[in-house]
Structure formats: structure tokens, C-alpha cells
KEGU-84110 format. One record per residue (C-alpha): x, y, z; residue in three letters; chain. Coordinates in steps of 0.25 Angstrom, whole numbers, padded with zeros to 4 digits. Example, Ala and Ser with C-alpha at 12.3 -4.5 7.8 and 13.67 -1.06 7.14 Angstrom:
2
     u     v     w resn chain
  0049 -0018  0031  ALA     A
  0055 -0004  0029  SER     A
//
This chain:
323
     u     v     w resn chain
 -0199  0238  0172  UNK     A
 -0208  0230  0164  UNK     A
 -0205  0214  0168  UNK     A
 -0207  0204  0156  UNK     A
 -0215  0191  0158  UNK     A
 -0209  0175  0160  UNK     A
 -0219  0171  0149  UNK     A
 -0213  0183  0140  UNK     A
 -0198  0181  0142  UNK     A
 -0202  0165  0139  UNK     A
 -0210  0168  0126  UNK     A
 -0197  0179  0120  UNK     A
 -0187  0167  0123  UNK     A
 -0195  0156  0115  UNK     A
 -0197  0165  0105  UNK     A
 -0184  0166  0103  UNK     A
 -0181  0151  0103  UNK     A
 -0192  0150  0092  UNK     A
 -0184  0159  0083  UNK     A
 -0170  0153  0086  UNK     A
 -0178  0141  0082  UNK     A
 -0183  0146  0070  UNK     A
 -0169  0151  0065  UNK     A
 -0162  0137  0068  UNK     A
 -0171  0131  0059  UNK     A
 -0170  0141  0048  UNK     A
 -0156  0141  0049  UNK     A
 -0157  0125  0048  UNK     A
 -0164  0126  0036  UNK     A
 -0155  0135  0029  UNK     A
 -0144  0124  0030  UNK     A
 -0139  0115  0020  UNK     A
 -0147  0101  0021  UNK     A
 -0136  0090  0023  UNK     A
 -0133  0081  0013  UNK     A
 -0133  0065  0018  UNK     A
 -0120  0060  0019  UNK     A
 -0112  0073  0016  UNK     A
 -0106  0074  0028  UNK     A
 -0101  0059  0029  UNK     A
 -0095  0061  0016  UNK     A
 -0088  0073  0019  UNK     A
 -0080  0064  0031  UNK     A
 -0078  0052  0020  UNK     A
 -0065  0050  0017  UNK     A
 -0058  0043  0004  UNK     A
 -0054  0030  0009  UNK     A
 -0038  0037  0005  UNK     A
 -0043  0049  0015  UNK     A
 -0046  0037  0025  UNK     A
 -0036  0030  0023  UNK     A
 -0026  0043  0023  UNK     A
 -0034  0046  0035  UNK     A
 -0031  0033  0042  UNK     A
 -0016  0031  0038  UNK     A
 -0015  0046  0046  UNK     A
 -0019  0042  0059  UNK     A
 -0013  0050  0069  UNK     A
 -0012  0040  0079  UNK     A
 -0001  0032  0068  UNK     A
  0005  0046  0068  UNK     A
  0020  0046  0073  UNK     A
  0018  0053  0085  UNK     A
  0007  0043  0092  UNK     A
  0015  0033  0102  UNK     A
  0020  0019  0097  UNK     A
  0007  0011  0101  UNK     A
 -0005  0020  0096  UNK     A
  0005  0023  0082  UNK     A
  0005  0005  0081  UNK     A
 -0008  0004  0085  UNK     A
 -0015  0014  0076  UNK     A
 -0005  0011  0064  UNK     A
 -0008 -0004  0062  UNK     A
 -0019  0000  0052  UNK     A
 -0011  0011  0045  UNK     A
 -0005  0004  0035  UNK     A
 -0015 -0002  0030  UNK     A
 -0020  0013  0027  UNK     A
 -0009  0017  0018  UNK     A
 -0013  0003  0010  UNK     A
 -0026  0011  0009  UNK     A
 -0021  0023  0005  UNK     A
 -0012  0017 -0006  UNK     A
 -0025  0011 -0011  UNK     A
 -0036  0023 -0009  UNK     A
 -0026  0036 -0011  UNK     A
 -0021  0039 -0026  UNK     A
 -0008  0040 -0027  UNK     A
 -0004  0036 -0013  UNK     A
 -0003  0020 -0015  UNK     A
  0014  0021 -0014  UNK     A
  0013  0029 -0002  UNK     A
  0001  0020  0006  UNK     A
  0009  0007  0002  UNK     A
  0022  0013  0007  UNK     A
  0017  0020  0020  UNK     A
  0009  0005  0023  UNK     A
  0024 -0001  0024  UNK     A
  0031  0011  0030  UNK     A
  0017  0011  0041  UNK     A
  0019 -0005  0043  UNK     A
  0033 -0003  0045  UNK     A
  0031  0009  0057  UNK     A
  0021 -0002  0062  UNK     A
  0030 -0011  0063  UNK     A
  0042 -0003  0070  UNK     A
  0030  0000  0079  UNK     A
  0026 -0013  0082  UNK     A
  0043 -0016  0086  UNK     A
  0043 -0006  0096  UNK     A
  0029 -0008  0102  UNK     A
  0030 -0025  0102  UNK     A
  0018 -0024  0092  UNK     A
  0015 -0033  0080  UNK     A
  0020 -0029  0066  UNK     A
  0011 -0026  0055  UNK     A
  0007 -0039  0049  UNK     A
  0010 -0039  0033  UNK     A
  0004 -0049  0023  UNK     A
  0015 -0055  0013  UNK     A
  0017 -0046  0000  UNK     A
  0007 -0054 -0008  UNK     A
 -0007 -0054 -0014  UNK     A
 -0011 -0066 -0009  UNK     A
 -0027 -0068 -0012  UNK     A
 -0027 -0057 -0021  UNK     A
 -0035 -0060 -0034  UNK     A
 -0036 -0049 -0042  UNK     A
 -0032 -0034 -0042  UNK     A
 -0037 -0021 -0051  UNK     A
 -0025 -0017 -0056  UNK     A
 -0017 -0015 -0070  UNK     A
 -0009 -0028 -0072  UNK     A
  0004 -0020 -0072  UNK     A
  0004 -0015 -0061  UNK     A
  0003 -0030 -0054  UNK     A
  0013 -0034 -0063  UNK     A
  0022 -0022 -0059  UNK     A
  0021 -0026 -0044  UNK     A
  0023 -0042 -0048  UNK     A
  0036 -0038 -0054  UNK     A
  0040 -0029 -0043  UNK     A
  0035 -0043 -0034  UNK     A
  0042 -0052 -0043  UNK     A
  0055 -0045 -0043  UNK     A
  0058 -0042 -0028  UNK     A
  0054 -0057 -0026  UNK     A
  0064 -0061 -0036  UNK     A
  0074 -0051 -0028  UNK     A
  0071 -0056 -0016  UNK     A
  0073 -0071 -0020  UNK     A
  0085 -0068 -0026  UNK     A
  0091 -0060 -0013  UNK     A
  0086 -0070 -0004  UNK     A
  0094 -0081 -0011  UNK     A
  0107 -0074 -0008  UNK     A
  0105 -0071  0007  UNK     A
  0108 -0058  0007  UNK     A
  0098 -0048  0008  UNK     A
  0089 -0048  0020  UNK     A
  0075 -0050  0018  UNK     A
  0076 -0056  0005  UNK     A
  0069 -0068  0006  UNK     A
  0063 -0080 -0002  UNK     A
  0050 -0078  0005  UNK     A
  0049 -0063  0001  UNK     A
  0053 -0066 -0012  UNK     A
  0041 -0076 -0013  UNK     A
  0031 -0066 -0008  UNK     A
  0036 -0056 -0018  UNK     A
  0035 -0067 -0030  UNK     A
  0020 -0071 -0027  UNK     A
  0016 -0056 -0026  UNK     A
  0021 -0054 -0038  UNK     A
  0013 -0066 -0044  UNK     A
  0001 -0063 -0036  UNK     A
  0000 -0050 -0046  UNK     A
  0004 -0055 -0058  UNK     A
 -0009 -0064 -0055  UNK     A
 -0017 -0052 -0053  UNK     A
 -0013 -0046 -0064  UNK     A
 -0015 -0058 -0073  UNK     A
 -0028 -0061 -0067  UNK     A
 -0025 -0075 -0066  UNK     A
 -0025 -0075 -0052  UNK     A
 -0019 -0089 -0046  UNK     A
 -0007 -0095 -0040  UNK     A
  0002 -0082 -0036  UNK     A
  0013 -0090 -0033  UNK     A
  0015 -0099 -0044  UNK     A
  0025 -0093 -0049  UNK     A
  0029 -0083 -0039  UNK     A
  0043 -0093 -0033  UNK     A
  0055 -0099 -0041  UNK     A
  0055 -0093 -0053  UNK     A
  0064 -0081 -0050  UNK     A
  0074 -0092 -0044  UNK     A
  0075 -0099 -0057  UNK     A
  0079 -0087 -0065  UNK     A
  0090 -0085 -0055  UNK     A
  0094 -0082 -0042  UNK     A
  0104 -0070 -0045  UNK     A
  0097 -0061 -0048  UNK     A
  0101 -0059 -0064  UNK     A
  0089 -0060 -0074  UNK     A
  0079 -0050 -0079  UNK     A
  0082 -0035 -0083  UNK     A
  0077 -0024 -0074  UNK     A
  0079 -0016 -0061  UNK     A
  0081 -0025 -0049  UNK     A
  0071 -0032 -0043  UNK     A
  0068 -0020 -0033  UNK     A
  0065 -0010 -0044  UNK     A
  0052 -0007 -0048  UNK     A
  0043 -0016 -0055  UNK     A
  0036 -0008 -0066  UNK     A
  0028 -0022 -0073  UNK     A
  0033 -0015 -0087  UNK     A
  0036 -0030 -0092  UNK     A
  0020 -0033 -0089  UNK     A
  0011 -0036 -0100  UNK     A
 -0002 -0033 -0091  UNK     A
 -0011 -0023 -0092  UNK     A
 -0024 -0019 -0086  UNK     A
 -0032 -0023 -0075  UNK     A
 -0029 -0035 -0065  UNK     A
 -0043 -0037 -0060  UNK     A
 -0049 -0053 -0064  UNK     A
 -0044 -0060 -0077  UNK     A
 -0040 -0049 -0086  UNK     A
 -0027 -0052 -0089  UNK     A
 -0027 -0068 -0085  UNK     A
 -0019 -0073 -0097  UNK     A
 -0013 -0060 -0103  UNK     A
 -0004 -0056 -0093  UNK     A
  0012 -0058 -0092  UNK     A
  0018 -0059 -0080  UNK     A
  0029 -0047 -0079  UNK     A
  0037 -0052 -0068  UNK     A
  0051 -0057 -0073  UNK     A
  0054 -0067 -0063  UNK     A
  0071 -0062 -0061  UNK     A
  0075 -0047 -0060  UNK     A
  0088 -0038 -0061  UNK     A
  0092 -0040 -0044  UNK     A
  0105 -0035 -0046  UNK     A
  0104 -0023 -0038  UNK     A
  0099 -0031 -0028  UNK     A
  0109 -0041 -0027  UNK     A
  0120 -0031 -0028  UNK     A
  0112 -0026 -0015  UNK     A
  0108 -0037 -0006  UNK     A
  0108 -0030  0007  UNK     A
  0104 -0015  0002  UNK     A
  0100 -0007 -0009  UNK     A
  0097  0007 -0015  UNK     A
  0084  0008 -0011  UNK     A
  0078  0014 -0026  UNK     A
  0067  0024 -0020  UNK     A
  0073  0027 -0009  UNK     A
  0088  0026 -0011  UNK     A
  0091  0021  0002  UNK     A
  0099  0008  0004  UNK     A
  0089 -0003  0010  UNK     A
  0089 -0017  0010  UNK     A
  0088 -0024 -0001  UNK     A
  0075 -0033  0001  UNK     A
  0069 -0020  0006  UNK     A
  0072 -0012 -0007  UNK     A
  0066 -0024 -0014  UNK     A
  0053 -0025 -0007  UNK     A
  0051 -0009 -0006  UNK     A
  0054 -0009 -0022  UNK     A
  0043 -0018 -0025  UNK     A
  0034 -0010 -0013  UNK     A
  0035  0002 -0023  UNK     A
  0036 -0005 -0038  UNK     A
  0021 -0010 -0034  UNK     A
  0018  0004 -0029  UNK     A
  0024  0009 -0042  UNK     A
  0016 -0001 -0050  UNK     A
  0002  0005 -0043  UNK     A
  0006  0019 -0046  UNK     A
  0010  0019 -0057  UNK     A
 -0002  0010 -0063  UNK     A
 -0013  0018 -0072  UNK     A
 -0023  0006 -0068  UNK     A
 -0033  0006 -0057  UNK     A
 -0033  0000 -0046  UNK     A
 -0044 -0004 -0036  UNK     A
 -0043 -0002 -0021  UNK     A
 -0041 -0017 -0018  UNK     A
 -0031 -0020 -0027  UNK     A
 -0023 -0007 -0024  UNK     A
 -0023 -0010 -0010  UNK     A
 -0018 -0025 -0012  UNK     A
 -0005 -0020 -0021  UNK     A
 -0005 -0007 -0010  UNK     A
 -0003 -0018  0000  UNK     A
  0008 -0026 -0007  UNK     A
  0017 -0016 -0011  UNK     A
  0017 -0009  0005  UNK     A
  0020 -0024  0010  UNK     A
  0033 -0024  0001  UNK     A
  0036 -0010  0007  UNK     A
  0033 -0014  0021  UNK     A
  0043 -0028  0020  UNK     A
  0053 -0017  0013  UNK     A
  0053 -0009  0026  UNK     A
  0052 -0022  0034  UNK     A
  0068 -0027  0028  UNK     A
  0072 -0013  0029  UNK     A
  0067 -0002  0019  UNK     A
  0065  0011  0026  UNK     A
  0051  0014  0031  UNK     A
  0053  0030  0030  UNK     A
  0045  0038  0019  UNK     A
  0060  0043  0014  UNK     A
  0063  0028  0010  UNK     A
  0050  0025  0005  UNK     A
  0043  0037  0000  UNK     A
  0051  0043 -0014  UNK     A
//
């Protein structure tokens, strides 16, 4: 039997390597050369994927326990204000989720001892401008204006709980605040925002319309256009009428026909969720553009109506406030 050599059986194995070698290489040269950046931009998200992404956390998910759900929920709500901002045709949906979302918080924060979530008042302090058509600010001024004038009117006769003056006063300066904006004459936003719906009387009889929980639809406005700067400063009429048709209300201090819904809620909660979804109205159904800031500011304002809605007693489920 013939016995082969060390140095042979060496040589044959790197030669085999070298041609292993060889074909790695040529095979790495037949590849496709990578393109910079490709990759991270395949892994980018929109920011309504992120945000989408975000508001899906599975740690909020039902089934978490109590603590981690509280804990890893306190920056969901914000999330839904985003998605109402970045995904089309979702804004009613983000600005209703936001209230439904503070109002689990909330719950949460009872059983576990925490801190509720901390809510701004419904107004537009320190805003100075907005890109939006002028009607649709005038549309939410009016829907403003006229649960303020309810409001005022129920909290005068004592019988509907959580009517109250103070809530009627943040009500009336929002609604000035964007008449302001859409003006453009940006100044004192509470100027005119108190008394005047007292003088024109505190029983609820005046103007033609729905009541004051129906839905504001600015078709008395004269403004057109965008809201941005100076372009209407001096042109534009101020829609709201001051007094509004209450009567339903007042025949219904305690509870009313919830008109989206159809169930009976209280009635300073069927007021504060019909201006919620009179503004969310105004926004979809406007043909003007918005930017990102200005739809997140109006995104904000309409979920904090819906939040205080749920807060005097409207229910938080999706049947009540999903149609």
C-alpha cells in the first residue's frame, strides 16, 4: 500500500481553501452593490405608521396587569392626538380615542392610588395663528359659543349637574380665541367672551336653530380662506349669535337623548360631547388644508371637550362614541 506524505496531504487541503476562496469572492462580486441608506429607509416609518405603531403598544393592551397598562399608557393619548394629525381621515377617531384613553387612565389611576391625567383648560391660550379656512374656525367658535351660552343658562337654574358658570366662561373664550384666529386680528380673546349672553336672556328663548348641543355648521359665516397672519383682519364677521334655541335642553336638565348615540346621558355631557364632534365635523368636512401644527392644536381641543364629556358621565365605550 502506497502511503502518502504530511507535506502532500497539507498542500491538497490548502488548495482546496484557495479555491473556496476563490468562489466566495466571485460569488461577492456577482451581488447587488448596496445602495446607502436603503435599508434605513426601508425600516422608516410615516410618522402615522409611528404613531399607529405607538398607540398599539402591547404593554397598554388589555391583558397587561393594572400597573404596567398605567404606566406605559401615560403617553398614549398623546399618540391618538398624532394620529388625528398625521393619518388621513382618522382625525375623529384620534380625537375620540385621546378621551376614551385618558378616561381608562383615569379609572386606572382610582384603583391603583395614582395621579389622574393632567388636562389644560379647553382654550387656545398663546395661540396666534392657525393654517386653516376661516370657516372652519368659525364653525367650532359657534359650536363654542353656543354650548357656553347653554351652559350659562343651565347653571343659572341649578339643576343640571356640571353645568357651571366657570365652564361656560372657558367655552365663550375658546370661541373667541378662533374667531381671532380667523380674523387675523389676533388680541384680547376674552374681550367679549362674558356677559353678553346674559343680557340677551337667561331663558333660553332667542335665536332660530337647533339647541345649543347640535352641531355648528359656521353657515352664517362670511369668512373664507385661510387663517394664517392678516388676511382677513378687517373683513371678517363674526358668526356666533350670542343666544341659541335651548329648549330641548331645558326641557331636559337632568338627561337627554344622546343624538349620535341615542342613549339617555346627562345633559352637560351631551353638551360638551356635541361640540367634541361639531369641531370634529367642521375639520372633516373642510376642503382647506391644514398644517400639522394647527391640526394638532384644533385635534387637542375637541378630545378635551370629549374627555370632560366622559368626566360628567358620557359613556366611554366605542358603541357611545363611535357612530
Amino acid at each position: 500500500m502506497q502511503t502518502r506524505s504530511p507535506l502532500f496531504v497539507l498542500g491538497r487541503r490548502a488548495l482546496v481553501v484557495a479555491c473556496a476562496g476563490a468562489m466566495l469572492c466571485s460569488l461577492a462580486a456577482c451581488s447587488a452593490p448596496r445602495l446607502a441608506g436603503r435599508a434605513e429607509a426601508e425600516r422608516a416609518l410615516s410618522p402615522c405608521e409611528q404613531a399607529l405603531t405607538l398607540v398599539n403598544d402591547a404593554d397598554w393592551a388589555s391583558g397587561s396587569p393594572m400597573m404596567v397598562r398605567f404606566v406605559s399608557g401615560q403617553s398614549i393619548p398623546l399618540r391618538w392626538i398624532d394620529v388625528a394629525t398625521y393619518c388621513p381621515g382618522r382625525f375623529g377617531e384620534g380625537v375620540l380615542r385621546d378621551a376614551q384613553t385618558k378616561a381608562e387612565l383615569a379609572s386606572l389611576a382610582d384603583r391603583l392610588g395614582g395621579a389622574e391625567p393632567a388636562v389644560t383648560p379647553a382654550r387656545l391660550d398663546g395661540v396666534t395663528s392657525a393654517v386653516a379656512g376661516a370657516d372652519v374656525l368659525d364653525a367650532m367658535a359657534v359650536a363654542e359659543d353656543r354650548a357656553g351660552f347653554a351652559l350659562e343658562v343651565l347653571a343659572s337654574r341649578g339643576q343640571t349637574e356640571g353645568a357651571t358658570l366657570a365652564l361656560s366662561d372657558m367655552h365663550k373664550t375658546a370661541g373667541q380665541q378662533l374667531v381671532s384666529l380667523a380674523d387675523g386680528s389676533w388680541g384680547d380673546a376674552g374681550s367679549d367672551s362674558s356677559g353678553s349672553s346674559s343680557s340677551s336672556g337667561a331663558d333660553g328663548s332667542g335665536s332660530s336653530g337647533d339647541s345649543a348641543a347640535g352641531d355648528a355648521d359656521g353657515s352664517d359665516s362670511s369668512g373664507t380662506g385661510s387663517a394664517s397672519g392678516n388676511s382677513n383682519a378687517g373683513t371678517h364677521a363674526d358668526p356666533r349669535q350670542k343666544v341659541y334655541d335651548i329648549s330641548q335642553l331645558l326641557a331636559n336638565p337632568i338627561t337627554i337623548a344622546d343624538k349620535a348615540s341615542g342613549l339617555d346621558v346627562p345633559t352637560a355631557a351631551a353638551i360638551e360631547m356635541d361640540c367634541a364632534r361639531a369641531e370634529i365635523k367642521a375639520v372633516t368636512d373642510a376642503d382647506a388644508q391644514f398644517d400639522d401644527t394647527t391640526l394638532s392644536i384644533l385635534a387637542a381641543l375637541a378630545a378635551k371637550h370629549a374627555y370632560t364629556a366622559i368626566q360628567l358621565g358620557y359613556p366611554a365605550t366605542d358603541g357611545a362614541l363611535f357612530e
